[in-house]
LUMNU-988841 format. One record per residue (C-alpha): residue number from 1; residue in three letters; x, z, y. Coordinates in pm, 1 decimal, m for minus. Example, Ala and Ser with C-alpha at 12.3 -4.5 7.8 and 13.67 -1.06 7.14 Angstrom:
BEGIN
(node 1; "Ala"; (1230.0; 780.0; m450.0))
(node 2; "Ser"; (1367.0; 714.0; m106.0))
//
This chain:
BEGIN
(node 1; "Unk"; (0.0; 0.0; 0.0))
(node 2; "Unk"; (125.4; m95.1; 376.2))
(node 3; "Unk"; (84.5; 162.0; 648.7))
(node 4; "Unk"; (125.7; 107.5; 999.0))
(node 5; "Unk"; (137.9; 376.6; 1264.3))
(node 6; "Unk"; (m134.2; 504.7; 1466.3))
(node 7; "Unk"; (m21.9; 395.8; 1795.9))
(node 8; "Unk"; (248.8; 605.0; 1996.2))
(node 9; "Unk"; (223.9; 867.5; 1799.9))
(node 10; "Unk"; (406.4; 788.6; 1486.3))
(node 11; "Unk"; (184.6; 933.2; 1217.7))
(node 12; "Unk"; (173.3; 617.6; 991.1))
(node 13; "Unk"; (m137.7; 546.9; 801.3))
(node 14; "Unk"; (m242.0; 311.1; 514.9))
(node 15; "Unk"; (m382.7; m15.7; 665.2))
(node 16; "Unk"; (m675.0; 45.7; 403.1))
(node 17; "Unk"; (m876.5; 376.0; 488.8))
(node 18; "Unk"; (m1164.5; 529.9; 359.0))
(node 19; "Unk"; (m1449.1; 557.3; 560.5))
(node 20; "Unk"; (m1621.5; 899.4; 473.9))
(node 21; "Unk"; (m2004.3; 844.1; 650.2))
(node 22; "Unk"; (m2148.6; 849.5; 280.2))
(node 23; "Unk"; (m2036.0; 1175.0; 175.5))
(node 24; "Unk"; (m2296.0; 1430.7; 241.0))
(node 25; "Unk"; (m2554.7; 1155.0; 137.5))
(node 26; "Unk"; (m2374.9; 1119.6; m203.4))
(node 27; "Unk"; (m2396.8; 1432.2; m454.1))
(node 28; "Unk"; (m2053.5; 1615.2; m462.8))
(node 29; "Unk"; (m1915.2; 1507.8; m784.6))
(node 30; "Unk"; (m1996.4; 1132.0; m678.9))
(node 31; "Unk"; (m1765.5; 1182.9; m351.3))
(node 32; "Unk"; (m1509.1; 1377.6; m547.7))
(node 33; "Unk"; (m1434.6; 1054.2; m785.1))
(node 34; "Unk"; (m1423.2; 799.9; m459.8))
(node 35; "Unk"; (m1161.4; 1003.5; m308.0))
(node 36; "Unk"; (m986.2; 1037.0; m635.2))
(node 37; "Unk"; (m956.9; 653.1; m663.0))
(node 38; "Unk"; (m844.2; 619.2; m311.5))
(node 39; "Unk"; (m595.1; 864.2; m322.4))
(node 40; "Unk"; (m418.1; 748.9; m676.9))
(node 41; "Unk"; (m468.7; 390.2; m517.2))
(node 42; "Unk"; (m214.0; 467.0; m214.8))
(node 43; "Unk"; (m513.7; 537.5; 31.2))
(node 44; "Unk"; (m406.8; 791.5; 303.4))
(node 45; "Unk"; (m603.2; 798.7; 590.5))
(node 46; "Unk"; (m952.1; 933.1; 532.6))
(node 47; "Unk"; (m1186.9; 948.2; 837.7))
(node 48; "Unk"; (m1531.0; 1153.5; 921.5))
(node 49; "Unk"; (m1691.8; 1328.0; 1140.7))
(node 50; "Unk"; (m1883.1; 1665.0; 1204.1))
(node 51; "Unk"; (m2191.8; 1472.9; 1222.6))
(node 52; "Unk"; (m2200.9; 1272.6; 883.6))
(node 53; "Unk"; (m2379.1; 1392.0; 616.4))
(node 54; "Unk"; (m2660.1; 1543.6; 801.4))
(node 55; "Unk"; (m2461.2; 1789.7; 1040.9))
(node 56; "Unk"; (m2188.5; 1861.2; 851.8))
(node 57; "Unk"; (m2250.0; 1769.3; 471.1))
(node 58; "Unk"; (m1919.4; 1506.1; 511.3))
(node 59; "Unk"; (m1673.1; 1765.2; 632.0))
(node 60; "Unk"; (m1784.1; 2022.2; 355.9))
(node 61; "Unk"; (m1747.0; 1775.5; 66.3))
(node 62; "Unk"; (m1399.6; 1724.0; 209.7))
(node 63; "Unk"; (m1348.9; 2059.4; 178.4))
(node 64; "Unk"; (m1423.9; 2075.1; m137.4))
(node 65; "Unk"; (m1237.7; 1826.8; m292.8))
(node 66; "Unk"; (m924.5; 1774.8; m142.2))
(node 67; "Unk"; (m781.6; 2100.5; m201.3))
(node 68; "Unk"; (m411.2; 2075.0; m273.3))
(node 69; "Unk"; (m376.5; 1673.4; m173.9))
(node 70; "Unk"; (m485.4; 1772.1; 164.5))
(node 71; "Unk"; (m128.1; 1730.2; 247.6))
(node 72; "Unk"; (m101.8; 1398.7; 124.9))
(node 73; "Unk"; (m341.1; 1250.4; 333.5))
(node 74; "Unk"; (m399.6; 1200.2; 732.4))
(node 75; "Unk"; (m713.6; 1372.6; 805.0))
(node 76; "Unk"; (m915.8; 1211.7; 1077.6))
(node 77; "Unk"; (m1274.4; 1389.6; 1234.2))
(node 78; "Unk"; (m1464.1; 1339.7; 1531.1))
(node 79; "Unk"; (m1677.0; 1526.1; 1775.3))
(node 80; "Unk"; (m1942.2; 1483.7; 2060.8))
(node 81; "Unk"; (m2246.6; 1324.2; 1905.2))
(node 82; "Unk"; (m2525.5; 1585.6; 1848.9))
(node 83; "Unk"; (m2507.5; 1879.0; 1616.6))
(node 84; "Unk"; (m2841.1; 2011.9; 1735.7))
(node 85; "Unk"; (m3135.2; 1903.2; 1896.9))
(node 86; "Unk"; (m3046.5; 1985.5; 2291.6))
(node 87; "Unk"; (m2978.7; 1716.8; 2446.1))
(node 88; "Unk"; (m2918.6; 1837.6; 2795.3))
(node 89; "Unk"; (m2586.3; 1938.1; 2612.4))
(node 90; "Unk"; (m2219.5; 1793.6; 2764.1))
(node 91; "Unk"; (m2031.6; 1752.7; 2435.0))
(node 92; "Unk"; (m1660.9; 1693.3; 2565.6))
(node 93; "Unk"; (m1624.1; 2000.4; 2807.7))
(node 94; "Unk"; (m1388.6; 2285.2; 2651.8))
(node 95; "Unk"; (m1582.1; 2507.6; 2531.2))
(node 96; "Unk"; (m1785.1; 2262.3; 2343.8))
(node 97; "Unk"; (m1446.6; 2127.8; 2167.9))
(node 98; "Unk"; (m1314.0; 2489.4; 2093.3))
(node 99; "Unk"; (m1610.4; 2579.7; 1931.2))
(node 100; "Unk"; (m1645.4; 2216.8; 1727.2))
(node 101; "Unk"; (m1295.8; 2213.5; 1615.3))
(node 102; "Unk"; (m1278.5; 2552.7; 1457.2))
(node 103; "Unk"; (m1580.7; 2448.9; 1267.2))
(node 104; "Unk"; (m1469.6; 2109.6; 1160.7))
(node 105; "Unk"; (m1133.0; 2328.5; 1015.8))
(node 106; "Unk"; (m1386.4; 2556.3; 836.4))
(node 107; "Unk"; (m1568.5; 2314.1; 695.2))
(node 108; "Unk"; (m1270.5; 2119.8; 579.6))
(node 109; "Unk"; (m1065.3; 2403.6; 441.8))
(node 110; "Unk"; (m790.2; 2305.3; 661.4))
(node 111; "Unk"; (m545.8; 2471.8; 959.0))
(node 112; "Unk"; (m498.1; 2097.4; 1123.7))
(node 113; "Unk"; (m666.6; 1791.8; 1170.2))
(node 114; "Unk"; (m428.3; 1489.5; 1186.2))
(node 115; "Unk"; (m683.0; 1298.8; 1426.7))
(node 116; "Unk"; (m919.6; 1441.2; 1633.7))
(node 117; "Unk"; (m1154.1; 1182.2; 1790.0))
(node 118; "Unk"; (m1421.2; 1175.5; 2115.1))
(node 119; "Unk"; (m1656.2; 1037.3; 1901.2))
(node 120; "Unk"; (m1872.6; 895.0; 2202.1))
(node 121; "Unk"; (m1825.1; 891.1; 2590.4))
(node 122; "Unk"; (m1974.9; 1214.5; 2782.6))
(node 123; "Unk"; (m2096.9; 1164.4; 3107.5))
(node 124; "Unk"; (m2133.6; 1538.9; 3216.9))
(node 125; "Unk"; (m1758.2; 1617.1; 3096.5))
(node 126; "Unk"; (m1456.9; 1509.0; 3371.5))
(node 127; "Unk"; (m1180.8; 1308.5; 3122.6))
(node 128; "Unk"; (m924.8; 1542.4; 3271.2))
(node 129; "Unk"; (m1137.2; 1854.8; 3129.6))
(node 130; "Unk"; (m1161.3; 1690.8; 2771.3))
(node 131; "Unk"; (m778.1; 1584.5; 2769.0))
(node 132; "Unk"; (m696.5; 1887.2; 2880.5))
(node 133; "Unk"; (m874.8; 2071.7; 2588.1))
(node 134; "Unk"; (m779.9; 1871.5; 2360.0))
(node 135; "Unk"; (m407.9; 1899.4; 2505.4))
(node 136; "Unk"; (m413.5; 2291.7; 2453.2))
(node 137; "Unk"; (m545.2; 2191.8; 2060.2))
(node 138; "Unk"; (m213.7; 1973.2; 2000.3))
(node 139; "Unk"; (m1.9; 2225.9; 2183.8))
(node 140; "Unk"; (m113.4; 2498.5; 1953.3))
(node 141; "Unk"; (m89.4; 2300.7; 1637.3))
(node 142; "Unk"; (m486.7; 2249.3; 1500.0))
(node 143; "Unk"; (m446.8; 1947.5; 1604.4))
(node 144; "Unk"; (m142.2; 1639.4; 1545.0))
(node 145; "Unk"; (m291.4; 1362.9; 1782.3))
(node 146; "Unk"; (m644.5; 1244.4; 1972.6))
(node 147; "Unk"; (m837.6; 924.5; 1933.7))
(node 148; "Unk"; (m1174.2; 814.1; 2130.2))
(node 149; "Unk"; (m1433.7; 597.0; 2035.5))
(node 150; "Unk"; (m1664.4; 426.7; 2211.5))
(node 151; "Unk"; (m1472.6; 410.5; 2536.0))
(node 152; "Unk"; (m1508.4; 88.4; 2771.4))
(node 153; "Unk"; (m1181.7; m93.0; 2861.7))
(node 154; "Unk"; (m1131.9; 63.8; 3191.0))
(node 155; "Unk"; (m1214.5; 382.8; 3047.0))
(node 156; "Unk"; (m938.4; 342.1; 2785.7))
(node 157; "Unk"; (m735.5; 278.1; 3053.1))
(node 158; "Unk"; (m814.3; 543.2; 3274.5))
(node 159; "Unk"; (m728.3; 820.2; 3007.2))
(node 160; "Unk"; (m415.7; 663.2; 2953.4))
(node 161; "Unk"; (m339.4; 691.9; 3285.7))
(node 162; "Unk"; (m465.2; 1001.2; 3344.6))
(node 163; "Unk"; (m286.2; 1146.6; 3098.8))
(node 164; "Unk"; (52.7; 1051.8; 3188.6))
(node 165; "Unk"; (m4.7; 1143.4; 3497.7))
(node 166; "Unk"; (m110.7; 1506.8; 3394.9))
(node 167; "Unk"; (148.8; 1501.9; 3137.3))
(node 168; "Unk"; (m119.1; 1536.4; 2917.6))
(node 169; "Unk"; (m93.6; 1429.3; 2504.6))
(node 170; "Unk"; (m264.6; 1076.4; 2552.4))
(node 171; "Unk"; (m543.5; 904.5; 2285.7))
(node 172; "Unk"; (m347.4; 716.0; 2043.2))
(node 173; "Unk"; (m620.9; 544.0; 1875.7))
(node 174; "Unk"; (m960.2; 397.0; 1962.7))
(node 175; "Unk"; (m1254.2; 342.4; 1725.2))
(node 176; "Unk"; (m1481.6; 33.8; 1828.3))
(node 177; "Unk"; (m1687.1; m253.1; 1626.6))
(node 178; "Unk"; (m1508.3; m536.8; 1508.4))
(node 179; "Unk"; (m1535.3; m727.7; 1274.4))
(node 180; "Unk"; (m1558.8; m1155.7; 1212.9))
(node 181; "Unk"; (m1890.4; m1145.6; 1348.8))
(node 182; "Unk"; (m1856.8; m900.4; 1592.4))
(node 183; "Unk"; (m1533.5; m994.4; 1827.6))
(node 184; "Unk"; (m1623.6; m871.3; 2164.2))
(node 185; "Unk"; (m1357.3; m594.2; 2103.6))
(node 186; "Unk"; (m1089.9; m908.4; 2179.9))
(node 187; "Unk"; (m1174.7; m968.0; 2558.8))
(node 188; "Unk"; (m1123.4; m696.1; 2726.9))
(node 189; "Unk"; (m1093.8; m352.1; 2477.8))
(node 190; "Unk"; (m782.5; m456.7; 2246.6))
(node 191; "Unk"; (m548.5; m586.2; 2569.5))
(node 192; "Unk"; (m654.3; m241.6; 2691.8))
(node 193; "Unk"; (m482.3; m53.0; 2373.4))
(node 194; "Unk"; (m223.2; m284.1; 2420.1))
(node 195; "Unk"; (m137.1; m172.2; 2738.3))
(node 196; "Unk"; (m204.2; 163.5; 2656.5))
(node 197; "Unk"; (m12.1; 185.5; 2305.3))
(node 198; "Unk"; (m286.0; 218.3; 2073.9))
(node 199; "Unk"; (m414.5; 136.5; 1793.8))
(node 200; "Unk"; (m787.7; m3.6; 1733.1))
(node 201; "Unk"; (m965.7; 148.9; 1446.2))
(node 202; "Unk"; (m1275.1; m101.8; 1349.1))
(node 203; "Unk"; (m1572.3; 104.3; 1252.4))
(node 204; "Unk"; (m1816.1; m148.1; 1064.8))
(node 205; "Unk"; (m1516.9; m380.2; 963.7))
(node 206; "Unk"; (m1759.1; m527.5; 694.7))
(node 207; "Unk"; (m2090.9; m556.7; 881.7))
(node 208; "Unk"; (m2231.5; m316.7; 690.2))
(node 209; "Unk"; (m2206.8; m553.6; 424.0))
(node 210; "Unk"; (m2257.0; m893.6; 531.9))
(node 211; "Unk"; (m1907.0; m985.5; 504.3))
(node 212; "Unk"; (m1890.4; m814.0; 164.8))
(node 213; "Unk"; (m2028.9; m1173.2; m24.7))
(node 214; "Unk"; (m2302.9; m978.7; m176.9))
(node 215; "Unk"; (m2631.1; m1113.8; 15.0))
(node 216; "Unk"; (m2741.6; m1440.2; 25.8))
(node 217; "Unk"; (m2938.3; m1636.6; 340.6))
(node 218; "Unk"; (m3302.7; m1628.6; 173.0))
(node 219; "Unk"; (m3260.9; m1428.1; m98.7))
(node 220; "Unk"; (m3424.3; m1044.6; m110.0))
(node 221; "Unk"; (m3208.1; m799.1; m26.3))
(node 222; "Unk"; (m3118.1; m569.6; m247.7))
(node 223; "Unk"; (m3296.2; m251.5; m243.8))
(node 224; "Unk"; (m3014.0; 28.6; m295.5))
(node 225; "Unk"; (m2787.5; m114.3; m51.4))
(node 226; "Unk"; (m2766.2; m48.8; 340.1))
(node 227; "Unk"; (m2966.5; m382.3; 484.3))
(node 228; "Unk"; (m3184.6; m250.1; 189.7))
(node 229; "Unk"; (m3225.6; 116.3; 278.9))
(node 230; "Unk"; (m3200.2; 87.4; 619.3))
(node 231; "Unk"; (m3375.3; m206.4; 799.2))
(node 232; "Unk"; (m3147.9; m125.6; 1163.4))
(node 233; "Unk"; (m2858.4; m268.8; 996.3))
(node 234; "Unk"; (m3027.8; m555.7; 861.8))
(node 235; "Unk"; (m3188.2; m611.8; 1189.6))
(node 236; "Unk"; (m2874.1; m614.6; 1347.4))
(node 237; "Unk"; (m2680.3; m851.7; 1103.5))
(node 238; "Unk"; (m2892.3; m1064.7; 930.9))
(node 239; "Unk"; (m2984.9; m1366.3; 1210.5))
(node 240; "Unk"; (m2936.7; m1729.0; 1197.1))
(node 241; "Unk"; (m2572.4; m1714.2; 1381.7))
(node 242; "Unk"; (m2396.2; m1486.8; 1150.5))
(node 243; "Unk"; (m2541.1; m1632.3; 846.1))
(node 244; "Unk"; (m2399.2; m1981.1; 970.8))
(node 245; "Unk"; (m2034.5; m1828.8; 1044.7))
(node 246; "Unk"; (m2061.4; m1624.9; 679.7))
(node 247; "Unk"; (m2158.1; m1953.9; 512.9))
(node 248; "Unk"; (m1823.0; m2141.7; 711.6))
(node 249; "Unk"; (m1620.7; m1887.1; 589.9))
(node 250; "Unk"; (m1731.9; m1873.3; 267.1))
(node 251; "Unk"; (m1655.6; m2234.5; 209.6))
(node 252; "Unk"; (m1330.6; m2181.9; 392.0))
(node 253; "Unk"; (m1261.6; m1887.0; 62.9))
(node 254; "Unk"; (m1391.2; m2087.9; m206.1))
(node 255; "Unk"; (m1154.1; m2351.9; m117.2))
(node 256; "Unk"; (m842.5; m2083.4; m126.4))
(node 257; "Unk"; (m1026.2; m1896.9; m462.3))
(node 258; "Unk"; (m1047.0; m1562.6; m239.2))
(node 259; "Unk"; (m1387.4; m1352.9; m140.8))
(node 260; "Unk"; (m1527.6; m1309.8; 187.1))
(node 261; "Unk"; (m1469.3; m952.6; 149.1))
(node 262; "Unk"; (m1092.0; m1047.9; 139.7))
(node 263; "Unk"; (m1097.2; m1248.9; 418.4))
(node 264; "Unk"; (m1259.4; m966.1; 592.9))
(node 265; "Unk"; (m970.9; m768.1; 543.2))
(node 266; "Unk"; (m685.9; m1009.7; 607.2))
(node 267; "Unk"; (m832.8; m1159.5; 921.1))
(node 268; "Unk"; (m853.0; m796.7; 1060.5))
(node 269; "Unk"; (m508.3; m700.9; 935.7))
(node 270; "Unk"; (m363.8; m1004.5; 1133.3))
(node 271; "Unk"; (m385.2; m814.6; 1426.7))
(node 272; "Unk"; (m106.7; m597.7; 1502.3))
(node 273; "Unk"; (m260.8; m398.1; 1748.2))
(node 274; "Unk"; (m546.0; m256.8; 1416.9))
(node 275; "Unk"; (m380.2; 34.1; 1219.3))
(node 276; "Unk"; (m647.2; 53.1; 952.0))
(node 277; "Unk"; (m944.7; m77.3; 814.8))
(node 278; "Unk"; (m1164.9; 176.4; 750.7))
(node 279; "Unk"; (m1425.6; 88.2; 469.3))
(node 280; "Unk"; (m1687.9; 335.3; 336.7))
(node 281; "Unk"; (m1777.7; 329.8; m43.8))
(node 282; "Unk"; (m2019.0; 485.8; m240.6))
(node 283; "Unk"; (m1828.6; 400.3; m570.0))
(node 284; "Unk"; (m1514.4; 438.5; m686.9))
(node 285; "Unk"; (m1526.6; 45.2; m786.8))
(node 286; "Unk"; (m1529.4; m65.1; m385.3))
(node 287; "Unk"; (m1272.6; 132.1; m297.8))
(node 288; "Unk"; (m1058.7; m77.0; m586.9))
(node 289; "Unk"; (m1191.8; m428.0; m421.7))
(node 290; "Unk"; (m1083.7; m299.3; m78.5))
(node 291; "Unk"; (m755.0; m242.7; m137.5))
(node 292; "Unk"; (m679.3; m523.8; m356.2))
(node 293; "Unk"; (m825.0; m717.0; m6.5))
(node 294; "Unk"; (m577.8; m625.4; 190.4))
(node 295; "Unk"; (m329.0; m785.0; 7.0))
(node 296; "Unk"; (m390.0; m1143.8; 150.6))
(node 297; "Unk"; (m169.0; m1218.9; 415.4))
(node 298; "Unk"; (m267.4; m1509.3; 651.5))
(node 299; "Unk"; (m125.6; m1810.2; 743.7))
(node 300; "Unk"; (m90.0; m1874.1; 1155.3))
(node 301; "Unk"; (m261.3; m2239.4; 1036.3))
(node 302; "Unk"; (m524.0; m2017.6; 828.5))
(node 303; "Unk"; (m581.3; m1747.2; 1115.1))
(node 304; "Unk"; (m659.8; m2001.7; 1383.6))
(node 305; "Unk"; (m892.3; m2175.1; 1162.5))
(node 306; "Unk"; (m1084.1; m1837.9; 1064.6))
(node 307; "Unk"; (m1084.0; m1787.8; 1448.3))
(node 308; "Unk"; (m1249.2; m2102.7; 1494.3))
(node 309; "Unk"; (m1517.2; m2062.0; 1217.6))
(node 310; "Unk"; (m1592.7; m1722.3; 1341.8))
(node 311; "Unk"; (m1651.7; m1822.0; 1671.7))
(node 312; "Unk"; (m1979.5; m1779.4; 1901.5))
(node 313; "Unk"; (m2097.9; m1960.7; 2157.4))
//
């Protein structure tokens, strides 16, 4: 397995990570066997939040079954979406953070978290306030390094800036959508983390499945999958433009004898500035199929033609 480092901060990662949303959903012993495979397979950077699995349910299955392979791995969580039902809440000020960390290190059974992400912008909270916080959390050692999500460009670049000028420990990574048929992230958001020395991490890399070659324009979807089980996704995915580029770059595979799903993966591993692609599974047997994608290496030739398939008007 490659790694790659998670921008400026030099904690190197495997470019295939395991996306964690699931567990919480999934019965224990189901979650314990997914992070088994992904561990023995060279997997190391395993990403949640304290809000997956219902409020918490992700982070205590961690707990659970990492145990003595938590050093092994780079641990990543996130805070700021909603724990409870206030909403008049501001999610990024101090005392919000100090109280969500030490519960994400309870529920995890941990003393650190690798990777401690602003899961979503807050309004009510200054930047400097959250930096600051978060700052005091690397000083004393819960924390090795701070990622956002969600952030517009400028706002990316106004933490960066902020915190050099504060001498303040800066975000190293950012987690945004991208994927071949989502690639707004490329206008504006990845020269950002360029400039900034980050790292993008894609969250829905696969679509939620589109891009996994398992549905089919005009065929029923399959009931115990995502599109299946949740109709947002679907919503959100299935239209007539994406099913054209999926179809393009389908033929494009066929005619190389490789799967969408690994041209999902090498197309987003072509760009230096991504550190991992983060994948979910529910089984150990796509966590196998992920990491054998990554293993496809593009061509320049190939990567401008997948450009130019995956392209919207």
């Amino acid at each position: 397995m490659k790694t790659r480092k998670l921008g400026s901060s030099g904690i190197e990662v495997s470019v295939v990570g395991l996306g964690c949303n699931n567990f919480g959903v999934l019965d224990v012993e189901s979650s314990r066997k997914v992070v088994g495979r992904a561990l023995d397979l060279g997997v190391t950077l395993l990403d949640t939040a304290d809000i997956y699995g219902n409020r918490g349910g992700s982070e205590t299955q961690l707990g659970e079954i990492l145990g003595p392979r938590r050093k092994d791995i780079v641990l990543a969580t996130k805070f700021g979406m909603a724990m409870d039902d206030d909403a008049s809440k501001a999610r990024a000020g101090r005392s919000y953070i100090m109280d969500a960390v030490e519960a994400s290190l309870k529920r995890l059974k941990t003393d650190w978290i690798d990777l401690y992400q602003l899961h979503t912008p807050d309004a009510k909270t200054p930047m400097e306030e959250t930096l600051r916080a978060l700052d005091d959390l690397v000083k004393a050692g819960k924390v090795r390094a701070i990622g956002c999500s969600n952030l517009a460009p400028q706002g990316v670049r106004d933490a960066a800036a902020l915190a050099r000028d504060k001498g303040l420990t800066p975000f190293v990574t950012a987690q945004d959508e991208y994927s071949l048929v989502v690639r707004g992230a490329e206008k504006a958001l990845m020269p950002a983390l360029e400039e900034s020395r980050m790292s993008l991490l894609p969250y829905f890399p696969l679509a939620s499945g589109l891009l996994t070659g398992k549905y089919a324009r005009g065929s029923e979807i399959p009931a115990n999958t995502r599109f299946g089980r949740m109709q947002r996704f679907s919503d959100r995915y299935m239209n007539e433009e994406n099913w054209a580029i999926v179809e393009r770059l389908r033929a494009f595979c066929e005619a190389r004898d490789k799967s969408l799903l690994e041209l999902a993966f090498a197309w987003l591993l072509a760009h230096p500035v991504l550190a991992s692609v983060i994948a979910g599974a529910t089984r150990p047997e796509q966590v196998e199929a992920n990491v054998k994608a990554a293993a496809w290496e593009l061509t320049a030739d190939e990567l401008a033609d997948v450009n130019r398939l995956s392209a919207k008007d």
